[in-house]
N, C-alpha and C positions, 0 to 999 in steps of 0.2 A: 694836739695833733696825733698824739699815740695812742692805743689801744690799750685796753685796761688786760694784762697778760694774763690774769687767769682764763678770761673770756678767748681769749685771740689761742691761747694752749688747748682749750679746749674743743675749740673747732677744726684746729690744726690735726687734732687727733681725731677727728671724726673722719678729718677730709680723707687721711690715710688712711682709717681703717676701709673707711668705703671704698677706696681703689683697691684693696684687697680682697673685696669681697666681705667683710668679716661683720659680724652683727654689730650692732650701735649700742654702749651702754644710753642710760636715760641720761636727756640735759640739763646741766647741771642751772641751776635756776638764774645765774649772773647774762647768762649767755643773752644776747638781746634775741627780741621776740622774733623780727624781721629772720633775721639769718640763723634762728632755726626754722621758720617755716619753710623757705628755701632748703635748708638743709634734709628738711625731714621728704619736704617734695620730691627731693631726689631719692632719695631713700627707697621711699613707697612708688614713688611713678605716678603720685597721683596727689590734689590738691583739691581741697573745696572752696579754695579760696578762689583759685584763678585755672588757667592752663594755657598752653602755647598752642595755636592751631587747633585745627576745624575740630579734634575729637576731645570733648567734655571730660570722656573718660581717661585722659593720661594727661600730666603731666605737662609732657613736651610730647605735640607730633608733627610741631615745625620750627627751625629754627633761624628761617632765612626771611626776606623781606612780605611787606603784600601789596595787594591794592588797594588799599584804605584810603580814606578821603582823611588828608590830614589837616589839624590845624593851624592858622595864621592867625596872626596878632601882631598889629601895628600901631603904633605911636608917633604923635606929631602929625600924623598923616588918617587918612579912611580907607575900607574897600569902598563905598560907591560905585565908582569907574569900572568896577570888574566883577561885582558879584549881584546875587537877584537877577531883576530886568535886565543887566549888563553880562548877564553871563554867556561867554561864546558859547557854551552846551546848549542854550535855547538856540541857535541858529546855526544850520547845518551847513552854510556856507566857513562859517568862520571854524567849524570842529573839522569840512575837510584839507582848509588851510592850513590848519596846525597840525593836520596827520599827516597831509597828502593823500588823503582818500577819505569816504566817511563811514567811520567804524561800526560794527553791529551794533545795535540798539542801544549808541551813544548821545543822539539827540534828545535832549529833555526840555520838551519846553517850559517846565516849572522848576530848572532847576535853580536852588540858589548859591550852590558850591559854585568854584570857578575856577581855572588852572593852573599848575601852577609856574606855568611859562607866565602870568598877568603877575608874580611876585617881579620877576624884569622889567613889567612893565611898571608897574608902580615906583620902581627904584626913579627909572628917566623921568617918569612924570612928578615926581617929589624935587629934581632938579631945575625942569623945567617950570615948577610954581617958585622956585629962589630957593631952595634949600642949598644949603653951604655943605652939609657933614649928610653923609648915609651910612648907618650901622645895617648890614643882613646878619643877623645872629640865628645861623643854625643849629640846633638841637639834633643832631642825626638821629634818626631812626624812634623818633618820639610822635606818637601818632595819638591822638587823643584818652585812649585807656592810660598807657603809659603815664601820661600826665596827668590824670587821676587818680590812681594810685599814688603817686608821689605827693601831689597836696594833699592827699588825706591823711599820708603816712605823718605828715608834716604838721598839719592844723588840725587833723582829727575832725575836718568837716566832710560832710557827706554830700555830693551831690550827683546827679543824673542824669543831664542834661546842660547843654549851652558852654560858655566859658568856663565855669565854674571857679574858686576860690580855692584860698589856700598858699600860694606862692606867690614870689615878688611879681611876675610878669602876668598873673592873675589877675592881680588883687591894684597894682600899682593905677592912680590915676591923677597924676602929677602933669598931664600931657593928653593932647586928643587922643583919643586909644577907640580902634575899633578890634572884632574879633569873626573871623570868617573860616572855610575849608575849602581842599580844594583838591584836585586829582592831581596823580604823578605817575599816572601810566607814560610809557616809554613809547616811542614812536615802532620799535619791533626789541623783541627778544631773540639772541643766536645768530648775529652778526659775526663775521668771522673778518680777523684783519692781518697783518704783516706789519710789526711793528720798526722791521729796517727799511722795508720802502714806504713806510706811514701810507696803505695803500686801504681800502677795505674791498673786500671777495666778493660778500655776498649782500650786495644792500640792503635788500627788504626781511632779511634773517627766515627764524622759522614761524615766529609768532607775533601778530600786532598789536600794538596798546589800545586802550580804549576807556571807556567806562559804563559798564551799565547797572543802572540807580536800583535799581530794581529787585537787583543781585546782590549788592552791594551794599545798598543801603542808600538814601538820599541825603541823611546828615551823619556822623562818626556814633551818634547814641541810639543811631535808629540802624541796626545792623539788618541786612538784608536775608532772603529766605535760603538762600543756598549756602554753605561752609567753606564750599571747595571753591568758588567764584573765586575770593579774594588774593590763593595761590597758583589760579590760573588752568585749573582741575575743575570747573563747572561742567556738568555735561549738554549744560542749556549755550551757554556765553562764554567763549574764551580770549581772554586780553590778557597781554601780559603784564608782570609787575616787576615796577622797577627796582634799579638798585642803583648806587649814591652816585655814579659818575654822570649817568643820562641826568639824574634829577639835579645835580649839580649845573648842567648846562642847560636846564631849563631856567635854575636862578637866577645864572649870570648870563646869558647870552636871549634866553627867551624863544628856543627853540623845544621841539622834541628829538629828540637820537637815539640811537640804539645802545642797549644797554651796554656799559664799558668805556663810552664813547668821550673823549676830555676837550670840550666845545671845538668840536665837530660836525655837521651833519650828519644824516644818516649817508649821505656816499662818502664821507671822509674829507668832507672840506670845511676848510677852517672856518671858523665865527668870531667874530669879535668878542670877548667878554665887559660887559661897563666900567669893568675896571679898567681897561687900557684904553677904553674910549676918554674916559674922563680924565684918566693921565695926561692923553693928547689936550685935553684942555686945562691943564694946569693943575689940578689935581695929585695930593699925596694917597696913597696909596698901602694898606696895611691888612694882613692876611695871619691869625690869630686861631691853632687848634690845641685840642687838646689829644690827639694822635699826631702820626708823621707826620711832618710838613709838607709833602707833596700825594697826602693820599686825595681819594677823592675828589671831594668837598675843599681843600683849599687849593688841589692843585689844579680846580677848575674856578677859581679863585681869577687866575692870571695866563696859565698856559695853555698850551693845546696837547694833542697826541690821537692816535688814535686807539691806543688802549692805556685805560688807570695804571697798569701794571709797569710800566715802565718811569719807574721811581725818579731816579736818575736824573733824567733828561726832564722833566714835569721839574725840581727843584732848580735845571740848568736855567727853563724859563722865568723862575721866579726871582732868580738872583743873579739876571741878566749875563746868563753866559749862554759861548752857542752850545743849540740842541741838537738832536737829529730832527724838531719840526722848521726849526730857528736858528740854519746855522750860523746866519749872522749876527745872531744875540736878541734881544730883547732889553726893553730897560731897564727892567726888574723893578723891584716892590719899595717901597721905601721901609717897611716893616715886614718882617716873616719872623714869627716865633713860634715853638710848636715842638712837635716827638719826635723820636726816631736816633733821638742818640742811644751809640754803646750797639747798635742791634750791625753788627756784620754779617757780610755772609760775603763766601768764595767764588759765588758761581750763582747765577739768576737768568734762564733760560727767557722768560716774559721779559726785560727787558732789552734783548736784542744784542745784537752782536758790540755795542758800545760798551757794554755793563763794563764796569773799574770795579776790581774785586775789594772789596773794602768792607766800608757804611754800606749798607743798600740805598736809602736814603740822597745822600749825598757823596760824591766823589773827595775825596783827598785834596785833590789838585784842584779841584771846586772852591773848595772850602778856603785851603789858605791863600786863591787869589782874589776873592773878595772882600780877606783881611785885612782892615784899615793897615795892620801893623806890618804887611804887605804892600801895601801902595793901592790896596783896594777900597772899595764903595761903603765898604759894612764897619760898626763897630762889631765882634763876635763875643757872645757872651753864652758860653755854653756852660752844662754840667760840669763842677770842678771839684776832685775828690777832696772835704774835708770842709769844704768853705758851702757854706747856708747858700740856697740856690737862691732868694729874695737878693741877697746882698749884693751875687754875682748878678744878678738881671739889674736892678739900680745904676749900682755902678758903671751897670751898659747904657743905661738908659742917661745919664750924669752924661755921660762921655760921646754920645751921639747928638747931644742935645748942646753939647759944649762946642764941639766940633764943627757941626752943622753937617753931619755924615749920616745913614743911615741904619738899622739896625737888626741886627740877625738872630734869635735868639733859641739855642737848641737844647733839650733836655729829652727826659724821658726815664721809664725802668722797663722790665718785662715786656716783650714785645711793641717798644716805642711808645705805649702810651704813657702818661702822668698816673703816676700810681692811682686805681679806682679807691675814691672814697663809697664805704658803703651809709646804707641807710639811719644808722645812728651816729653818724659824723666820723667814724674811725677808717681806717684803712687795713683792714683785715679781712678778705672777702673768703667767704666758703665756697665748699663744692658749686660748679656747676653741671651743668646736663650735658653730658656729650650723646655721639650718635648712638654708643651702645651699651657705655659705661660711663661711671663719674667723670669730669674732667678735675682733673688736682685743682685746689685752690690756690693762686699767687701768692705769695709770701713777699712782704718785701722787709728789708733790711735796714737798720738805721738810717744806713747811708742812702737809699733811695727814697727814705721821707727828709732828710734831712739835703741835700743837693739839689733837690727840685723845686718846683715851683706850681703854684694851682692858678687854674683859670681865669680867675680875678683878676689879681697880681700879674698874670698876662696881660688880659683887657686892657687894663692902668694903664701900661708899662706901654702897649701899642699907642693909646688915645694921647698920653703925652707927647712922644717921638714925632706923628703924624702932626697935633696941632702946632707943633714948634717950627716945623718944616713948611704948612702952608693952612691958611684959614678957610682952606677945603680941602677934604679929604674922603675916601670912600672905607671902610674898614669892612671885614669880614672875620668874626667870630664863631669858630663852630665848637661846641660841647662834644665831639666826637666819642666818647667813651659811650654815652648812651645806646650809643647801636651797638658798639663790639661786648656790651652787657647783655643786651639784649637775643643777638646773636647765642651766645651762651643760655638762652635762658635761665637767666639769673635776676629774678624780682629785687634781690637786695644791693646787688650791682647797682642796677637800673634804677633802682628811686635813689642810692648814691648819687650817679653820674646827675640825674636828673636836679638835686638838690645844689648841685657843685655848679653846674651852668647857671643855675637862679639867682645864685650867690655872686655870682658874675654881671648877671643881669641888675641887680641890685646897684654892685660898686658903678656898671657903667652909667645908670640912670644918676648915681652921687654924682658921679663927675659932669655928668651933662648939666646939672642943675647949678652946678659949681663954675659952670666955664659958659655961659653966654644963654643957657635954658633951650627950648625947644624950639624956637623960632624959625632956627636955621638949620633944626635937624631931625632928622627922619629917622625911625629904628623899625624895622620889619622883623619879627620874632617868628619861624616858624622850623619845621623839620624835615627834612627832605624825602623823606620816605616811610612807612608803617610799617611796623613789625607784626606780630599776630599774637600779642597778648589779651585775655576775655578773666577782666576783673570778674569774679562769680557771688564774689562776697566782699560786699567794700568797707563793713563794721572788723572788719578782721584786721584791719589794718589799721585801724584808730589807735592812737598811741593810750597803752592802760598808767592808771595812776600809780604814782611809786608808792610803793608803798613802804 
């Protein structure tokens, strides 16, 4: 689990000298391959390997989401129902029903991509053929390049096209498995809201989602003719691109909304998510990141709001206390485990006049009234100084399971995530790219490898809790760290984060094949959104022989 210290010293010192300005001695040969490339990228401003956004020639000259057709991957289950001949983008009826209008040259009638509001649907329709268990495991911000680089970084195989190999959720075929893509334009960009009278201003914002194939590209390997299309800068075609909260309620509710939006519409009104649909019919319930517990992605998991930013009250929904959308409560989750401990702050303007200065996260007074030890709902098993974070989650999971109570499980280092593993298994990340200089590298500390806990050992620790409580259950796993790698442009983050979720994906397919096989159960693998990474050299990253 630790990093070999001369390697981890010696990037440490890179990462410094470069916030300073200062020239780069030569690397020293132990240093793994990945994270000097990264390292030197930053350096130079420039890679032959890859680069972030539309300009070939730099490095990074974007570090935020795009519009890229991302990929799906399902098991137990097919696309049929929703891609090829079935894709709503052949029929303009059904694209201006999803948008509420119909988008500039989004009609394709040959296309075989499909939406990614039909991952919702897929989930109800997996139910309604008998399915008992539904896993959506998302990958955030992992868009098909991403995932190419990382299985070749992995397997050293090379390919170019279609699914391709390399990783567990690649490669695995233990289960019907199909593999498809799909769009995650947002219904508008630049919606403006009021998150104390959960109210939105401007419905239709400044900019509206869309797809066109053209521009774009009609598959993830077939990139299209324009650069700038993808971040919303075409001068031909402009749609916006989303970012994790719209495309989070596209997963769970099966709409489109403006970006920000925490299963909402775009006028601000509430949506069901299948998670509390299915609770209403007897369903357990279980919400599993590897960031905050109420970012995004899980906090569109169960809640509402009308903006992601309001931390707080998104976790109030999740562990049934009242919110400012709920102030009568909610039932809350039977499982939430995830980031965000240790990270305080005084004062949080985006969450509304409610904010309790504390956790950003979660409230104090939150926290210890859902304490079994409390009189509350939850076993709590958070970060504890000294004691192995595996041991502390068990023993939660022991005690939930004994009880018949449910289970809460908080951790995290450096900005709430789960320390990023990088691209050679360790936990030592270097520089990454910021807007105009290096961004320091993370450091973390014994005690934040040693208190925590990895995504796996998450997954586990949810799938038991859940099947002990009821012989159906809906679960949501998201790899969160991918995108905030990404974000960074940081290639060796990012096949980390990426290898850490597959490893995840791995244990949960053990456990499924261990507890009743796939009959009764459904896994949907995909990502919520696309970054703008352009593999340029994909032999660059084949792992060379030790020599």
């Amino acid at each position: 689990m630790h990093s070999n210290p001369s390697s981890r010293f010696c990037l440490s010192v890179f990462a410094f000298l470069m916030i300073l300005d200062v020239s780069l001695p030569a690397v020293a040969e132990n240093v793994d391959p990945i994270a000097k490339m990264q390292t030197d990228a930053v350096t130079s401003r420039r890679a032959d390997w890859g680069h972030w956004g539309p300009s070939p020639e730099k490095y990074s000259s974007w570090k935020t989401h795009s519009n890229r057709l991302i990929p799906v991957y399902t098991f137990g289950i097919d696309l049929d129902s929703v891609s090829g001949k079935n894709s709503l983008y052949r029929d303009a009826s059904a694209i201006e029903k999803l948008y509420g209008s119909v988008p500039e040259n989004t009609v394709n009638p040959k296309a075989d991509y499909f939406d990614q509001t039909d991952v919702y649907r897929l989930q109800t329709s997996a139910i309604e053929s008998g399915k008992k268990r539904v896993i959506l495991f998302v990958f955030d911000g992992m868009d098909w390049d991403i995932t190419r680089v990382a299985a070749i970084a992995k397997s050293g195989k090379i390919y170019h096209e279609g699914r391709g190999e390399g990783l567990h959720f690649l490669d695995y075929r233990g289960a019907k498995t199909d593999f498809g893509y799909c769009v995650t334009s947002p219904h508008n960009e630049g919606t403006s809201v009021d998150v104390n009278t959960q109210t939105v201003v401007n419905p239709d914002g400044k900019l509206r989602g869309g797809y066109d194939a053209s521009l774009g590209g009609d598959a993830p390997w077939r990139p299209g003719v324009d650069a700038d299309y993808p971040i919303g800068k075409s001068k031909k075609t402009k749609h916006a691109y989303a970012e994790s909260s719209a495309t989070a309620t596209s997963l769970t509710c099966g709409i489109k909304t403006y970006n920000d939006a925490m299963n909402v519409d775009f006028m601000g009104r509430e949506v069901l998510p299948i998670a509390r649909k299915l609770q209403d019919d007897g369903f357990a319930i279980g919400v599993v990141t590897s960031v905050p517990i109420s970012h995004a992605t899980p906090g569109c998991a169960y809640g509402n709001n009308v903006h992601r930013n309001d931390y707080q009250d998104l976790t109030r929904d999740l562990i049934g206390r009242p919110s400012v959308f709920h102030p009568g409560g909610l039932p809350g989750v039977d499982v939430l485990i995830g980031g965000g401990w240790g990270i305080d702050k005084d004062k949080d303007g985006a969450q509304g006049d409610n904010y309790v200065p504390g956790n950003k996260y979660i409230a104090a007074d939150d926290l210890s009234t859902i304490d079994v030890n409390n009189g509350g709902k939850y076993v709590v098993a958070q970060r504890t100084p000294g004691v192995a974070g595996p041991k502390v989650l068990s023993e939660g999971v022991r005690k939930a399971k004994e009880s018949d109570k449910r289970l809460f499980g908080y951790f995290g280092a450096q900005g709430g995530h789960l320390p990023y593993q990088t691209a050679d298994g360790n936990y030592d990340p270097v520089v990454s790219y910021g807007s105009s200089k290096p961004e320091k590298a993370e450091v973390y500390s014994e005690a934040d490898l040693h208190e925590n806990v990895k995504l796996d050992q998450m997954a586990i620790a949810a799938l038991d809790v859940l099947d002990s409580r009821s012989d159906r259950w809906w679960l949501m796993i998201e790899s969160g760290d991918v995108d905030w790698a990404n974000h960074s442009n940081n290639i060796d983050n990012s096949i980390g984060a990426v290898h850490s979720g597959d490893d995840a994906f791995a244990a949960v397919v053990s456990w499924i094949e261990q507890h009743g096989g796939w009959d009764q159960t459904a896994l949907i693998l995909t990502a919520d959104h696309g970054h703008y990474f352009n593999l340029d050299r994909p032999d660059a990253f084949v792992p060379k022989p030790i020599e």
